[in-house]
MARSEZA-726430 format. One record per residue: residue in one letter; x, y, z of N, C-alpha, C, O in turn. Coordinates in Angstrom, 3 decimals, padded with zeros to 6 digits. Layout:
# MARSEZA-726430
{rest:A n_east:X n_north:Y n_up:Z ca_east:X ca_north:Y ca_up:Z c_east:X c_north:Y c_up:Z o_east:X o_north:Y o_up:Z} .
...
END
This chain:
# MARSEZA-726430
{rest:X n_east:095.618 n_north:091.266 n_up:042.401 ca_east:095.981 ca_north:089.879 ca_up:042.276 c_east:097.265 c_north:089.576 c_up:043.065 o_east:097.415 o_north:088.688 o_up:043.905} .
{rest:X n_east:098.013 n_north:090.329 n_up:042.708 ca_east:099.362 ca_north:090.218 ca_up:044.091 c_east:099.133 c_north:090.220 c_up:045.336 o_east:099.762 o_north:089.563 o_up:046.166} .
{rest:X n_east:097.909 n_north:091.209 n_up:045.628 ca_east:097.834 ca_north:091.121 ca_up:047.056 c_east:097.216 c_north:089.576 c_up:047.569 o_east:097.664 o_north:088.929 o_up:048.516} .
{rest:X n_east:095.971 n_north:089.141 n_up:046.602 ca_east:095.658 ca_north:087.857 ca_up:047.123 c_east:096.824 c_north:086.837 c_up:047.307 o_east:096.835 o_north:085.926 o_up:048.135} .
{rest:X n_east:098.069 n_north:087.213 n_up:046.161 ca_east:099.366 ca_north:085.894 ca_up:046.154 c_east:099.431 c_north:086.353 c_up:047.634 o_east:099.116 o_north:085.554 o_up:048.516} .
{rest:X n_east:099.837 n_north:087.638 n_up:047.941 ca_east:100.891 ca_north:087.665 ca_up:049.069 c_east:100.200 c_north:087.180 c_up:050.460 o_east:100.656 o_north:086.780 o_up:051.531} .
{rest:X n_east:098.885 n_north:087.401 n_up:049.948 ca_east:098.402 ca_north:086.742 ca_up:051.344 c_east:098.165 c_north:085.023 c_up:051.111 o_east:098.027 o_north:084.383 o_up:052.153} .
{rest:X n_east:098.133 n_north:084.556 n_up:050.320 ca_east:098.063 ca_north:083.007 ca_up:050.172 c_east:099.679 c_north:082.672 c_up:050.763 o_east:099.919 o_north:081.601 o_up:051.319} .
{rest:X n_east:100.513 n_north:083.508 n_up:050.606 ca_east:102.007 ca_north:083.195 ca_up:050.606 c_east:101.394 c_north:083.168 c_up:052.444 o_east:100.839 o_north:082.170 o_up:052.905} .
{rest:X n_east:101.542 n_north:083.932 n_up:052.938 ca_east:101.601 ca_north:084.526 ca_up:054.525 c_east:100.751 c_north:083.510 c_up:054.895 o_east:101.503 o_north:082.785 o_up:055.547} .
{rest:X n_east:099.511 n_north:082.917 n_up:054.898 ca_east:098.985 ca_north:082.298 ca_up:055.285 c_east:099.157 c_north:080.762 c_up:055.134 o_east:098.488 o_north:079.881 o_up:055.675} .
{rest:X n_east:100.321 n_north:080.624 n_up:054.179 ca_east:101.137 ca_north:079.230 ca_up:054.023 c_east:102.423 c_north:079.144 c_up:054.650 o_east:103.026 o_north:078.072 o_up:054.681} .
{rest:X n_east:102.879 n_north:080.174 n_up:055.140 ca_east:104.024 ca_north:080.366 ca_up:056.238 c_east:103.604 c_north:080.054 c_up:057.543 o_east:104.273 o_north:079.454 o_up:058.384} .
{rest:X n_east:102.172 n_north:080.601 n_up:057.702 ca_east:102.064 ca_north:080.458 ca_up:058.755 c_east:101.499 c_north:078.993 c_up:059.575 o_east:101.789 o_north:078.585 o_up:060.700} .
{rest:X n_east:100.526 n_north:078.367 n_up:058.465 ca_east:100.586 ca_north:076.777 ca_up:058.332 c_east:101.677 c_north:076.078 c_up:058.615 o_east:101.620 o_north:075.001 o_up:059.208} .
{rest:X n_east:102.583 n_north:076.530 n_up:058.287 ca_east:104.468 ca_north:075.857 ca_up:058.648 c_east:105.367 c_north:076.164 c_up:059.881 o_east:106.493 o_north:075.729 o_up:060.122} .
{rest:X n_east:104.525 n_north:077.098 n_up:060.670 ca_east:104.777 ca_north:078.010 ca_up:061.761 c_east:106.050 c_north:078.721 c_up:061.449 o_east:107.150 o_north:078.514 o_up:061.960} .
{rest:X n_east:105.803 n_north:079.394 n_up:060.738 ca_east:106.916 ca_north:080.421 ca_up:060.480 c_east:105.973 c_north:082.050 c_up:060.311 o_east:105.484 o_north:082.657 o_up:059.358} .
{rest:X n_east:106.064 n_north:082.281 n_up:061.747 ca_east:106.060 ca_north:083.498 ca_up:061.827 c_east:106.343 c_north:084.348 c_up:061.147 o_east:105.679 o_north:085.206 o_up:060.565} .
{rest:X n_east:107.815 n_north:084.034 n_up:061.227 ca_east:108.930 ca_north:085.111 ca_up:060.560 c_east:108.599 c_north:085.515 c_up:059.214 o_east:108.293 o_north:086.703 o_up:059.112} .
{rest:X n_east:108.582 n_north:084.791 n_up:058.098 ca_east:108.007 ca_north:084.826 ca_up:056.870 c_east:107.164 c_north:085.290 c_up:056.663 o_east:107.157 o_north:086.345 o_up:056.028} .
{rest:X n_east:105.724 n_north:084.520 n_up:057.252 ca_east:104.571 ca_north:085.411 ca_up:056.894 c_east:104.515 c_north:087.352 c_up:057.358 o_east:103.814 o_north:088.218 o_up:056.834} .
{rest:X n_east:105.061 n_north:087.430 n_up:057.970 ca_east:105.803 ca_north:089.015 ca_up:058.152 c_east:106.314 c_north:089.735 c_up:057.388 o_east:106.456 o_north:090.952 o_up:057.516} .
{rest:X n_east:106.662 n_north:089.037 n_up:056.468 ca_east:107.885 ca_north:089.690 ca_up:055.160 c_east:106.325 c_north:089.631 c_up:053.927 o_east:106.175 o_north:090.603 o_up:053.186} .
{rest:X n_east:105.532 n_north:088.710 n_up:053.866 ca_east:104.713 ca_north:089.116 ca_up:053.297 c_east:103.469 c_north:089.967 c_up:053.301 o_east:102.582 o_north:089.958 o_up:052.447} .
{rest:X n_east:103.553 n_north:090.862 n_up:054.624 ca_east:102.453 ca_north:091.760 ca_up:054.671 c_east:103.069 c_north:093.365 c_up:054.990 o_east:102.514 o_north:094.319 o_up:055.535} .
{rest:X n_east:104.041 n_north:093.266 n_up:054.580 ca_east:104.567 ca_north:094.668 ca_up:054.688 c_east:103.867 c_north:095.599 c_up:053.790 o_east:103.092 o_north:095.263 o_up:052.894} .
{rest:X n_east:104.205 n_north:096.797 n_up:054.107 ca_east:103.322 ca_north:097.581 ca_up:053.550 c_east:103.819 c_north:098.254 c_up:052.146 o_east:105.004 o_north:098.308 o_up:051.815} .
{rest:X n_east:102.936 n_north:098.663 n_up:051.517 ca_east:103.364 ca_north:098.666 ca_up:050.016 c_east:104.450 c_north:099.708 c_up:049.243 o_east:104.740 o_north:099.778 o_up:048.049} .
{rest:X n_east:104.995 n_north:100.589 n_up:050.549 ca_east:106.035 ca_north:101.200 ca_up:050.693 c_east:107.596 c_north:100.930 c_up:050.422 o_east:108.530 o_north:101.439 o_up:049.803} .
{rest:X n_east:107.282 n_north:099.635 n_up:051.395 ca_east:108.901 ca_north:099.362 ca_up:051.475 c_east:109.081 c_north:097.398 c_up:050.647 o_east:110.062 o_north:096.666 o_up:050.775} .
{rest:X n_east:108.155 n_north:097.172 n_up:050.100 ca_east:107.906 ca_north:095.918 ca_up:048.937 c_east:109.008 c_north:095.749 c_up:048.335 o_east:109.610 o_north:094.675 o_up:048.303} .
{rest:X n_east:109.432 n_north:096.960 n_up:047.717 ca_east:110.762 ca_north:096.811 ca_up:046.225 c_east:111.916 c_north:096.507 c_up:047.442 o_east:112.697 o_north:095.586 o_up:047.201} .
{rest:X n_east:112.068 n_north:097.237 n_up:048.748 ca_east:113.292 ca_north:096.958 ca_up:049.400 c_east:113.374 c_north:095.529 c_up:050.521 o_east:114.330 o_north:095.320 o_up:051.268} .
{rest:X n_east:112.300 n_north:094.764 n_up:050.432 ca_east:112.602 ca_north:093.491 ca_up:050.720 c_east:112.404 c_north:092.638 c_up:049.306 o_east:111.994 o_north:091.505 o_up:049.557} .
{rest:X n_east:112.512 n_north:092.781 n_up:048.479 ca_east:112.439 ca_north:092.375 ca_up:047.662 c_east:113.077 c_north:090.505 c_up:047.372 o_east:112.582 o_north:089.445 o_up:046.990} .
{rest:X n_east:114.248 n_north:090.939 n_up:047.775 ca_east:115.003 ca_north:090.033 ca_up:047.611 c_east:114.837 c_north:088.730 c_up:048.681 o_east:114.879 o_north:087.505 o_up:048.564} .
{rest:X n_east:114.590 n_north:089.844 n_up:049.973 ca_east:113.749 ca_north:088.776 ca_up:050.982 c_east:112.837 c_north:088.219 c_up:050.815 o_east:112.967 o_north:087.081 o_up:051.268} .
{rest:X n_east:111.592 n_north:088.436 n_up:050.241 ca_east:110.605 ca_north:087.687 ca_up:050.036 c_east:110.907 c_north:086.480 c_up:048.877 o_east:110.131 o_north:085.531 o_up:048.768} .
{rest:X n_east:112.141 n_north:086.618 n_up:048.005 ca_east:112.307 ca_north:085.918 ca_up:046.755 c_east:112.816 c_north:084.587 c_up:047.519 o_east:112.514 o_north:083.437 o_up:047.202} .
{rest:X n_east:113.693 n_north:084.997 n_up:048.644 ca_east:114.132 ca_north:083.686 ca_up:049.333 c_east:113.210 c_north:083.279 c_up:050.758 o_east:113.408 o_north:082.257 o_up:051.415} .
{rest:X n_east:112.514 n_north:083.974 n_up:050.965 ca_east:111.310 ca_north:083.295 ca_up:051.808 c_east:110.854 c_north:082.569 c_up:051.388 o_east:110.713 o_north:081.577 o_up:052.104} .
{rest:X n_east:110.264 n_north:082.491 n_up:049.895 ca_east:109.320 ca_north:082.010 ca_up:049.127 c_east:110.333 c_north:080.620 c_up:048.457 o_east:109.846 o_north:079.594 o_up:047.981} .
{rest:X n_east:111.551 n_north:080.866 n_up:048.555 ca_east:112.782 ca_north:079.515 ca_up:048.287 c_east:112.372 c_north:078.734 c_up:049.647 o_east:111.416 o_north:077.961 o_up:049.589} .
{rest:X n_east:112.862 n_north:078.860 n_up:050.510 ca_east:112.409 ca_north:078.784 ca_up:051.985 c_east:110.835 c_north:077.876 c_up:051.998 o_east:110.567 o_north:076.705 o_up:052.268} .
{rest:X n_east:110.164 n_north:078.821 n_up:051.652 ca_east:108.788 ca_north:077.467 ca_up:051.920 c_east:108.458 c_north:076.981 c_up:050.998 o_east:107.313 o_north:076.531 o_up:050.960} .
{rest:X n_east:109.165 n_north:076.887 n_up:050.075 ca_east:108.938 ca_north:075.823 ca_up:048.802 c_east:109.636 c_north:074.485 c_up:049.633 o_east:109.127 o_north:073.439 o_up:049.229} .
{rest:X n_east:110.707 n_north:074.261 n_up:050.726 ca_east:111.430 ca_north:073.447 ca_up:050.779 c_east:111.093 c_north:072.365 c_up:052.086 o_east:111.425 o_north:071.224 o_up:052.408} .
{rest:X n_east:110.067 n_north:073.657 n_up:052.717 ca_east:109.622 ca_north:073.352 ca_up:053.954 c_east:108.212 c_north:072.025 c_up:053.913 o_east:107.219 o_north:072.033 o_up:053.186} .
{rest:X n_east:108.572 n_north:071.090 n_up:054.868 ca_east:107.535 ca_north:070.099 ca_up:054.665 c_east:106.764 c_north:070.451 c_up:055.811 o_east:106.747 o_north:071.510 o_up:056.440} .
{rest:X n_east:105.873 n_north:068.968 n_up:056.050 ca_east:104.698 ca_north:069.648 ca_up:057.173 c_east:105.318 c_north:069.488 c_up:058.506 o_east:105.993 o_north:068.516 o_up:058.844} .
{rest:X n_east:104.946 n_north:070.850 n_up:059.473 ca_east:105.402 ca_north:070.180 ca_up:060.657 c_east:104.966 c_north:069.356 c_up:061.617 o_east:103.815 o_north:068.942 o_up:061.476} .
{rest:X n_east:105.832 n_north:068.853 n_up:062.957 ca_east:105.014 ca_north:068.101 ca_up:063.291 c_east:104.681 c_north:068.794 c_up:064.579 o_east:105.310 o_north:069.812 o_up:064.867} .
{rest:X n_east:103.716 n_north:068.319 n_up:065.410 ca_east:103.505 ca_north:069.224 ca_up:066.201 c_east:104.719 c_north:068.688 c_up:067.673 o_east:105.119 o_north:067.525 o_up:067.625} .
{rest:X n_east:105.185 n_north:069.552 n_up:068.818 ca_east:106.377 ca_north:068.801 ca_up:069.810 c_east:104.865 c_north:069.404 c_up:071.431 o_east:103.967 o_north:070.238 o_up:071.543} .
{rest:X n_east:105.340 n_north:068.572 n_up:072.073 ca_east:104.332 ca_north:068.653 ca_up:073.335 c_east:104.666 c_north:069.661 c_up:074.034 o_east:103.840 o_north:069.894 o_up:074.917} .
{rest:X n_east:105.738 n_north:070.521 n_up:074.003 ca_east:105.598 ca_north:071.842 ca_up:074.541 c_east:105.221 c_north:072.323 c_up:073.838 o_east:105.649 o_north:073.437 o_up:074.140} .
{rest:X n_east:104.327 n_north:072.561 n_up:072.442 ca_east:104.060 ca_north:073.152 ca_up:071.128 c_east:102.661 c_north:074.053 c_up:072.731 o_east:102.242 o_north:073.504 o_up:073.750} .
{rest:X n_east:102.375 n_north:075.584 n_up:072.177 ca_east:101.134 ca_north:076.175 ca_up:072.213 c_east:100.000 c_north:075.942 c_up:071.529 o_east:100.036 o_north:076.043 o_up:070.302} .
{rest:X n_east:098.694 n_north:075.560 n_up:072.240 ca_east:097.271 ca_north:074.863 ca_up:071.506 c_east:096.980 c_north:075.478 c_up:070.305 o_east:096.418 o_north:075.046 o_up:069.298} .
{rest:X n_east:097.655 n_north:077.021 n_up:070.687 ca_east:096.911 ca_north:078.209 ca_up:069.630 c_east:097.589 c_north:077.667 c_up:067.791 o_east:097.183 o_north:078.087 o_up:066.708} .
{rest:X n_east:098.546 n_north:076.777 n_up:068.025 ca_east:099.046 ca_north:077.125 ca_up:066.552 c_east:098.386 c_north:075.754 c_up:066.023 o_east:098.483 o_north:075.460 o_up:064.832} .
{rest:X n_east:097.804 n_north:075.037 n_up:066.812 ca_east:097.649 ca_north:073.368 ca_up:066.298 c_east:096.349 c_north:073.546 c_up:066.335 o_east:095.915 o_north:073.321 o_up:065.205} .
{rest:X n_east:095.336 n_north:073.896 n_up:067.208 ca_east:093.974 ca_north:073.924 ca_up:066.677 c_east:093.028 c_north:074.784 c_up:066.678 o_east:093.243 o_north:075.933 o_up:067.062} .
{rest:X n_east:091.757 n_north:074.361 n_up:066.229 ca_east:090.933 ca_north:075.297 ca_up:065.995 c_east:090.587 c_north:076.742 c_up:067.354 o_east:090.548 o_north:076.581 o_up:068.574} .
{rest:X n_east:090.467 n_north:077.536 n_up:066.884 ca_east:089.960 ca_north:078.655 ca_up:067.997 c_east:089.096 c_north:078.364 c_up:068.821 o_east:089.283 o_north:078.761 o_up:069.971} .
{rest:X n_east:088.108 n_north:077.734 n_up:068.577 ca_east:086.540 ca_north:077.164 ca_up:069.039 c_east:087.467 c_north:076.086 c_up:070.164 o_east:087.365 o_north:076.117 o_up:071.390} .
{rest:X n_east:088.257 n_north:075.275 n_up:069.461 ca_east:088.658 ca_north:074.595 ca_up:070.797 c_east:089.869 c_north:074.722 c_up:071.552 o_east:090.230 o_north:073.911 o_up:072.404} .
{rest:X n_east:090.473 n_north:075.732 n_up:071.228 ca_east:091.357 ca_north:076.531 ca_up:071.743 c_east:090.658 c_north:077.475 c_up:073.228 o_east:091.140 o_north:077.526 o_up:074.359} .
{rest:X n_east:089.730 n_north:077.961 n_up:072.845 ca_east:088.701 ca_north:078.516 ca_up:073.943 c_east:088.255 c_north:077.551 c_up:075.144 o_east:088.314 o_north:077.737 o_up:076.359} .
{rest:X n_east:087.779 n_north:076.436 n_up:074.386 ca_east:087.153 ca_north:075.552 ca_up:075.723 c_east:088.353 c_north:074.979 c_up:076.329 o_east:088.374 o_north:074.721 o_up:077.533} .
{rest:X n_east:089.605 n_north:074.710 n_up:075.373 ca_east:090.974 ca_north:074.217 ca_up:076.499 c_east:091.241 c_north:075.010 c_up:077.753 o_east:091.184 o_north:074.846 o_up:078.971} .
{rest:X n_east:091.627 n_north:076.145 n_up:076.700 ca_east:091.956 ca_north:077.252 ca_up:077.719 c_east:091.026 c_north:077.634 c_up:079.021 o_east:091.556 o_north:078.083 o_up:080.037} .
{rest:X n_east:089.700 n_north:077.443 n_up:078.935 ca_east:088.660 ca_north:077.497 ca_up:080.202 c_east:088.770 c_north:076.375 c_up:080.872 o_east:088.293 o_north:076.378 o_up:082.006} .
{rest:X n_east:089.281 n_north:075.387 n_up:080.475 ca_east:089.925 ca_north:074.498 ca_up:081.921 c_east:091.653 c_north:074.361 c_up:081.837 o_east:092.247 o_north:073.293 o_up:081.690} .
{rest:X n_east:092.196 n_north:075.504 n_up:081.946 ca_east:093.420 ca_north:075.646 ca_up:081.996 c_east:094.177 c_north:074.667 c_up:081.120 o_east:095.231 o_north:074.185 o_up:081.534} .
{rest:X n_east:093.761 n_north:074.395 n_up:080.100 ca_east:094.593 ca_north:073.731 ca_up:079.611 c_east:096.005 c_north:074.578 c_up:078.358 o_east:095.387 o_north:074.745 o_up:077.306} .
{rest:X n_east:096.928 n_north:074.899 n_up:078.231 ca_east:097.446 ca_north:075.556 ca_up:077.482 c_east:098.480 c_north:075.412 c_up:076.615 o_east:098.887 o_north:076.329 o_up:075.902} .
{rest:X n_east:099.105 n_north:073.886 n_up:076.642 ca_east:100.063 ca_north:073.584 ca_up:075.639 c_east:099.488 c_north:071.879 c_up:075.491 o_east:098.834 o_north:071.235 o_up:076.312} .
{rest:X n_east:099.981 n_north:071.476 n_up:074.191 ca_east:099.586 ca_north:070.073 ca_up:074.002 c_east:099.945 c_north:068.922 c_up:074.711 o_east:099.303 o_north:067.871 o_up:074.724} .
{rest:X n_east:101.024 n_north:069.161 n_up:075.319 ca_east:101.520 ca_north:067.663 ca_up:076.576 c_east:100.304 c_north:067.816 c_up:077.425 o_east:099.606 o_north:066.856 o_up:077.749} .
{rest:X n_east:100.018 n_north:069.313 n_up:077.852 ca_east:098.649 ca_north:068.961 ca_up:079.072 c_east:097.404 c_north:068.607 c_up:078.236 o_east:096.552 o_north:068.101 o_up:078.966} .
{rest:X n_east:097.126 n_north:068.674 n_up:077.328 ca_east:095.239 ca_north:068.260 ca_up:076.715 c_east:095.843 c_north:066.795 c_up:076.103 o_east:095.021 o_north:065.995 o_up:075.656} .
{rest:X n_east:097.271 n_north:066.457 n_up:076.086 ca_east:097.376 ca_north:064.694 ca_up:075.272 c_east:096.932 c_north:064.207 c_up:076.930 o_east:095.926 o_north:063.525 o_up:077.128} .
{rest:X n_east:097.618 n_north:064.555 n_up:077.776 ca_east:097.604 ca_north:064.111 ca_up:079.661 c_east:096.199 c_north:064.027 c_up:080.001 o_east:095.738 o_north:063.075 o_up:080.630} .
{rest:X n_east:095.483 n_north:065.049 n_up:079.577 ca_east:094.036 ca_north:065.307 ca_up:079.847 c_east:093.264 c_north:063.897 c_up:078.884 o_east:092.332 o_north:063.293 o_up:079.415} .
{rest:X n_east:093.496 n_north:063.701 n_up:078.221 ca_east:092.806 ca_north:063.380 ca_up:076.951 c_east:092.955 c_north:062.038 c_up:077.388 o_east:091.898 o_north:061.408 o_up:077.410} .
{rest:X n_east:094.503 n_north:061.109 n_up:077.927 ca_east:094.598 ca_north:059.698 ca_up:078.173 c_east:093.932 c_north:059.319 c_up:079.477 o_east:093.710 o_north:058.162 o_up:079.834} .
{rest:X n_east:093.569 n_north:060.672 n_up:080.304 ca_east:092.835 ca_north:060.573 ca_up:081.942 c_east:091.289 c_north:060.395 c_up:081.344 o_east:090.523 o_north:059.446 o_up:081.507} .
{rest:X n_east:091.194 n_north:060.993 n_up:080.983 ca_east:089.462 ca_north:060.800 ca_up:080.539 c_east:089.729 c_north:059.513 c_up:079.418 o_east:088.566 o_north:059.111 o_up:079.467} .
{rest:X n_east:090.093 n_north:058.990 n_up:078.881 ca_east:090.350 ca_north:057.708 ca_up:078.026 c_east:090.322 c_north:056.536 c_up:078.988 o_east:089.754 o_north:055.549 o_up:078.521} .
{rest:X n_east:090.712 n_north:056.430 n_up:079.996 ca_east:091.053 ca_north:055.202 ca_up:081.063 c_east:090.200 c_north:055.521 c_up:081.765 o_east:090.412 o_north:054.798 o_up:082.739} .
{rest:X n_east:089.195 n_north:056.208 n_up:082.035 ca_east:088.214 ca_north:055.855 ca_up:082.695 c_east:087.162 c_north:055.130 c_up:082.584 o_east:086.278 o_north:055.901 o_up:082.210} .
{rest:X n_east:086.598 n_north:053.740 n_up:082.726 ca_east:085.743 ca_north:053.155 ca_up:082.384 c_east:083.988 c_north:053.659 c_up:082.337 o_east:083.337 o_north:054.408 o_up:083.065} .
{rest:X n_east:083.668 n_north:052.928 n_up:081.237 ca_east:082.145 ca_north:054.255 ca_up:080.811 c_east:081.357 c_north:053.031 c_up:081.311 o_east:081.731 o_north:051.909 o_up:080.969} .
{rest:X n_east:080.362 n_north:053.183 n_up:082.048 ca_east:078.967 ca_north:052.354 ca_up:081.770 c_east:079.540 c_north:051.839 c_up:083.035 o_east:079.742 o_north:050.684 o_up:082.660} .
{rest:X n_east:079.939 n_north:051.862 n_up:084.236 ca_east:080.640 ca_north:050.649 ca_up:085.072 c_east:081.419 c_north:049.734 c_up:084.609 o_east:081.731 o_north:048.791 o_up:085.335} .
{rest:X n_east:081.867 n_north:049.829 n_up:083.360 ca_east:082.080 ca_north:048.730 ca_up:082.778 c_east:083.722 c_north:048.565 c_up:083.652 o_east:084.183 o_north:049.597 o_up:084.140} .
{rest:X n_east:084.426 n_north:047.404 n_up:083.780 ca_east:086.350 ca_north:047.639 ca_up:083.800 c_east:086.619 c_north:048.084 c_up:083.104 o_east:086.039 o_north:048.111 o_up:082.019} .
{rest:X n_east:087.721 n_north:048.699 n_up:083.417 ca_east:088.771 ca_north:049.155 ca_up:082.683 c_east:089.449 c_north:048.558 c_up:081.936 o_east:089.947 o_north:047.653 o_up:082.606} .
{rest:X n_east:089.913 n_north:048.471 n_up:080.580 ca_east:090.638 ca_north:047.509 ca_up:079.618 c_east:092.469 c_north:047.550 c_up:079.654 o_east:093.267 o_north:046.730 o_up:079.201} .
{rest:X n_east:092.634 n_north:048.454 n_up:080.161 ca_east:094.018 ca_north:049.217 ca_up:080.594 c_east:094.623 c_north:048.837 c_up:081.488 o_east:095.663 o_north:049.407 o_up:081.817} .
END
């Protein structure tokens, strides 16, 4: 049952992009009692933490799905300023012949 906490913990760090944290919760069951104290204030730490937001140099990999993380990346796309850039170029293009509203 701890192990499922510690991984619900790690996998809610990592939702918050905190690396760092979810790290302290998968250590191995060796050295547990001697971070002890670390994990007590990690876990202070993302109690306090709200959602983030994502910044346009952010990497695709932490904001979306894998599935479309793959097809970005096969047309070079690799941080979010280039697929928002991508995304408003294909948006302004008029569909059907129609004009452009833009």
């Amino acid at each position: 049952m701890i192990t499922a906490i510690r991984r619900e913990l790690a996998a809610f760090a990592r939702s918050r992009q905190r690396l760092d944290l979810a790290r302290l919760f998968g250590v191995p069951t060796s050295v547990k009692t001697q971070n002890a104290r670390k994990v007590a204030d990690a876990i202070e730490i993302l109690a306090s933490l709200g959602v983030p937001s994502p910044s346009v140099t952010d990497d695709i990999d932490g904001w979306l799905a894998p599935r479309t993380v793959n097809a970005l990346r096969a047309h070079g796309i690799r941080t979010l300023h280039a697929s928002g850039r991508t995304q408003k170029q294909v948006a302004r293009r008029p569909a059907f012949g129609l004009p452009s509203l833009s």
